[in-house]
Backbone bond lengths (Angstrom), bond angles and torsions (degrees), N, CA, C in turn:
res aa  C-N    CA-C-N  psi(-1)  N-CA   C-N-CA  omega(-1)  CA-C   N-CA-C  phi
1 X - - - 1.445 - - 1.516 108.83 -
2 X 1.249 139.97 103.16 0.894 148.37 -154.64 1.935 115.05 -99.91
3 X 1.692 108.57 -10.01 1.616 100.93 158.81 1.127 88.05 -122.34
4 X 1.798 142.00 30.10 1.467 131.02 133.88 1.855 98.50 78.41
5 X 1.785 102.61 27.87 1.398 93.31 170.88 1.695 95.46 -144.46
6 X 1.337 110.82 -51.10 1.376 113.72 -170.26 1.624 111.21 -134.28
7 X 1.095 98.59 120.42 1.488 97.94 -175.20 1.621 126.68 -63.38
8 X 1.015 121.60 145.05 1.686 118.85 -161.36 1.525 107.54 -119.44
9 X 1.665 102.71 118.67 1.611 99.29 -174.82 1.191 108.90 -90.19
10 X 1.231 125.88 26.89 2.217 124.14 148.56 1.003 97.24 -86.27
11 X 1.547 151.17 3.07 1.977 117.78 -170.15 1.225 65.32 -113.55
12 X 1.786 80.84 145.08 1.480 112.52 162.90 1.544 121.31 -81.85
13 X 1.593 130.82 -15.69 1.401 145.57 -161.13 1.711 83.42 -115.02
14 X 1.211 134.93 82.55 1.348 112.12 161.08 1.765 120.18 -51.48
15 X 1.240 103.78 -27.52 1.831 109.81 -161.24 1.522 78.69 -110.64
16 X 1.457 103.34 126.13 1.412 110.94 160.48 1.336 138.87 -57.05
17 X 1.382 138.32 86.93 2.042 121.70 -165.30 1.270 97.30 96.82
18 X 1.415 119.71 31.16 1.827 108.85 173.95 1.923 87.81 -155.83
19 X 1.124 113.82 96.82 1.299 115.05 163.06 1.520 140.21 -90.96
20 X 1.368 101.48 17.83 1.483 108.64 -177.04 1.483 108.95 -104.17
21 X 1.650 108.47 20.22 1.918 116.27 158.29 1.137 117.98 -129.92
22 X 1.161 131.76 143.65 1.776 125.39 -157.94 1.513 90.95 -130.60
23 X 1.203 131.21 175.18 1.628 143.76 134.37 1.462 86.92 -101.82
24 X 1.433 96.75 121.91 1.789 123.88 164.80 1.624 99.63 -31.06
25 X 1.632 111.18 -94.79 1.288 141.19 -141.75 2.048 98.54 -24.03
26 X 1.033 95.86 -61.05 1.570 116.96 -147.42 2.263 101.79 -62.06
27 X 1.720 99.59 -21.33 0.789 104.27 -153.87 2.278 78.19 -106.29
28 X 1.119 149.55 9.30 1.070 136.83 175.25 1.508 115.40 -57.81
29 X 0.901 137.32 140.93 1.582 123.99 132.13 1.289 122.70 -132.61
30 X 1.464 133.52 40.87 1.132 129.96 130.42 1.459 136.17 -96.08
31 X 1.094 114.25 113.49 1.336 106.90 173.99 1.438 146.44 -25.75
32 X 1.290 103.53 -23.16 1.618 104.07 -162.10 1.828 85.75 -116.52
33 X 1.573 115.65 21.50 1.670 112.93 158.44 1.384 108.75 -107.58
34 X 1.472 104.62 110.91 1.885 94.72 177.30 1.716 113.61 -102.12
35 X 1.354 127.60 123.98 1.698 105.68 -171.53 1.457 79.04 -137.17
36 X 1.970 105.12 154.10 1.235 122.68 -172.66 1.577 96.36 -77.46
37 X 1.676 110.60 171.40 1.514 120.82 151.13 1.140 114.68 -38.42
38 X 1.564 135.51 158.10 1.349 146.10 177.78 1.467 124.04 37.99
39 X 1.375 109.30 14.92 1.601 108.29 158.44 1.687 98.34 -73.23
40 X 1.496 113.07 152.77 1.402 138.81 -174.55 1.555 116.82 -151.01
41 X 1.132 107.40 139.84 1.360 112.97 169.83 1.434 113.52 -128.97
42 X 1.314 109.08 131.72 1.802 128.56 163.38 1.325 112.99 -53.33
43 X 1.733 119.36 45.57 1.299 116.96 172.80 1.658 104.87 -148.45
44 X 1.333 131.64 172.29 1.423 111.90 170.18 1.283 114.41 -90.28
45 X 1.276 125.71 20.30 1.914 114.46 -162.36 2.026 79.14 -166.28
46 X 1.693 73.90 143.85 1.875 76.82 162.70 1.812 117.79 -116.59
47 X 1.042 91.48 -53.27 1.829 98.32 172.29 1.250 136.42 -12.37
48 X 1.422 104.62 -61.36 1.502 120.91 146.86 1.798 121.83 -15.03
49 X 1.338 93.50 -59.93 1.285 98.67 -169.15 1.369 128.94 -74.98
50 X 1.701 110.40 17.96 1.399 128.92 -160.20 1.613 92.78 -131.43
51 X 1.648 106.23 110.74 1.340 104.48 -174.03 1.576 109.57 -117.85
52 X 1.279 114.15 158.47 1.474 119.30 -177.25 1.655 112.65 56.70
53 X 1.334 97.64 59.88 1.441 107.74 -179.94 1.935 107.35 -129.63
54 X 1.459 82.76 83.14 2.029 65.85 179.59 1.862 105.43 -114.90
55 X 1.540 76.43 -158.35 1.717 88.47 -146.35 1.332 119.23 -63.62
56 X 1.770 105.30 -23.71 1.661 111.83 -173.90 1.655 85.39 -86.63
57 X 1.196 139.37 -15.58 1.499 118.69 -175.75 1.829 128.85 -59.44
58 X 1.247 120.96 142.48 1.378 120.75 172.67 0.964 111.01 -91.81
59 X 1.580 143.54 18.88 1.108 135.76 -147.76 1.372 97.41 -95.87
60 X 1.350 137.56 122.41 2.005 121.08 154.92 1.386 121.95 -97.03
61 X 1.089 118.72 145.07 1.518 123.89 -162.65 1.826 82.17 -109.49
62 X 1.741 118.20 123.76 1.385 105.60 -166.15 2.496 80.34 -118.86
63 X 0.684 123.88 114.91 1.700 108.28 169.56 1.257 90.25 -121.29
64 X 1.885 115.45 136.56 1.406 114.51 162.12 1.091 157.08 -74.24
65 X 1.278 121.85 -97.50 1.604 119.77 172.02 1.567 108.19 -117.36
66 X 1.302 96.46 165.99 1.638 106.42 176.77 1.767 118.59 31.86
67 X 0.950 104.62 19.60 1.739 113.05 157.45 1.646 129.92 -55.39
68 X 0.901 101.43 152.69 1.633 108.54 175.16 1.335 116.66 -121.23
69 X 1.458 119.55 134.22 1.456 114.22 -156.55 1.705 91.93 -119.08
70 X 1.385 140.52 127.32 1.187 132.49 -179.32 1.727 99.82 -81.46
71 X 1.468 106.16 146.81 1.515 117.74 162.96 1.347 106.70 -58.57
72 X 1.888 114.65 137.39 1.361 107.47 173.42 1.817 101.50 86.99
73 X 1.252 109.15 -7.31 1.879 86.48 173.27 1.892 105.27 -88.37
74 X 1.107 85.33 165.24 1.602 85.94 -178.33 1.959 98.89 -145.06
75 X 1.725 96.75 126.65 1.570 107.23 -178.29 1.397 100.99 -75.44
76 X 1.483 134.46 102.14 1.592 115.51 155.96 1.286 121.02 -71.00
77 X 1.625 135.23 109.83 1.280 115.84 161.25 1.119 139.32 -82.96
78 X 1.656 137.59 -174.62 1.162 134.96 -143.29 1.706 105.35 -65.65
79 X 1.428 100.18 -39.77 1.668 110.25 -178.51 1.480 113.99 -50.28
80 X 1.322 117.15 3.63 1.634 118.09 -174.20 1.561 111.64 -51.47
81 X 1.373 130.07 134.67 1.533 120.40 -177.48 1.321 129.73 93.51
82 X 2.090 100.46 -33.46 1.263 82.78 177.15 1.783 128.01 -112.50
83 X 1.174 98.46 61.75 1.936 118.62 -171.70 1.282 94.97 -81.63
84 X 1.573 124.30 -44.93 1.282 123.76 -163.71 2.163 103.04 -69.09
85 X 0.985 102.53 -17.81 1.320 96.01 -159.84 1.778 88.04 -110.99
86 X 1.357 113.07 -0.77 1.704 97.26 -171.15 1.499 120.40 -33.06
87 X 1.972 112.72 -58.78 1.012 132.29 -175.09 1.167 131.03 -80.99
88 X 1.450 108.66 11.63 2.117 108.85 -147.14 1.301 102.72 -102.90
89 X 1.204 138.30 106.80 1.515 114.20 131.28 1.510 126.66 -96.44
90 X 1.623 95.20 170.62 1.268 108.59 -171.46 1.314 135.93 -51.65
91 X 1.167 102.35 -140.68 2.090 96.12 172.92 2.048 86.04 -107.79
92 X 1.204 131.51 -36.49 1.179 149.88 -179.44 1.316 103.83 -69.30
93 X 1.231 118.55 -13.72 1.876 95.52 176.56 1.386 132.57 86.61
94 X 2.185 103.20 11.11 1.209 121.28 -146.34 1.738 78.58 -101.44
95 X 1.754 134.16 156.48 1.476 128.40 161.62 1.357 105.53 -82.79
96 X 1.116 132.77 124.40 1.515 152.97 171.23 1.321 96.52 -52.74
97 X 1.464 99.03 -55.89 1.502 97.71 -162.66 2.010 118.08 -59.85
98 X 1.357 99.64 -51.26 1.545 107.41 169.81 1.199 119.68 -38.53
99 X 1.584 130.69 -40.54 0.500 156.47 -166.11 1.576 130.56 -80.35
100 X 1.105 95.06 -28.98 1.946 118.58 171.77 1.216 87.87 -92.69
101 X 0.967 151.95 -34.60 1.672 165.70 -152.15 1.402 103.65 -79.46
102 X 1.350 120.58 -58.76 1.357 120.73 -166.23 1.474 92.01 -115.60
103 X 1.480 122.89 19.99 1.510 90.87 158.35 1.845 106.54 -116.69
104 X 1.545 101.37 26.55 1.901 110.73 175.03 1.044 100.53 -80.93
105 X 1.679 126.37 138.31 0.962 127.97 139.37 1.578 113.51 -37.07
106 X 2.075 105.48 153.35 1.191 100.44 161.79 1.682 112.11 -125.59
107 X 1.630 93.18 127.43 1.541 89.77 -172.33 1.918 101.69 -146.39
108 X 1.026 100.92 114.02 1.781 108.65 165.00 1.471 107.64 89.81
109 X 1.840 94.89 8.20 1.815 98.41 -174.70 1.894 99.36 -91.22
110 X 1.199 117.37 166.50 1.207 118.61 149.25 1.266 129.69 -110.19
111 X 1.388 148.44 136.45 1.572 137.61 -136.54 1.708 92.36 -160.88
112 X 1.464 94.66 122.35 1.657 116.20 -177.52 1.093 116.28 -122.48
113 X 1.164 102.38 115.64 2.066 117.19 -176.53 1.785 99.22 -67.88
């Protein structure tokens, strides 16, 4: 608590002189990560910990409020697997990638036209 009355969910250091706990929110910069006030993680960085998230993906990672994030977790999103095929087409001219795309199930993702 940093005016030692009410804790403020913009600082990123909730504990003053101890940087190995963050509040998520303040520290995002991707867009398609939404996390409530007073979620924190036992690490100094969160982003990192969100894997297989690229740029053509729709995927949003939404976690809410007052959560606890363990050191060492790692978010896989839906795009898991398909890096190898990001760039590929076929001998036919077909996109690999689109194609791994619409043949994922969709389950627990959120998807914005």
């Amino acid at each position: 608590m940093k005016d030692g009355k009410n804790p403020n969910p913009n600082t990123v250091h909730p504990i003053a002189g101890y940087d190995n706990e963050i509040y998520v929110k303040p520290t995002i910069t991707n867009p398609n990560i939404n996390v409530g006030e007073f979620t924190y993680i036992a690490d100094s960085e969160f982003e990192h910990h969100v894997t297989n998230f690229y740029p053509w993906s729709r995927d949003k990672l939404i976690i809410g409020k007052f959560c606890q994030i363990a050191a060492g977790v790692e978010f896989v999103m839906n795009d898991a697997g398909l890096a190898e095929a990001y760039s590929e087409v076929d001998e036919d001219g077909k996109d690999l990638v689109q194609e791994a795309i619409d043949g994922c199930p969709v389950a627990a993702v959120s998807w914005e036209d």
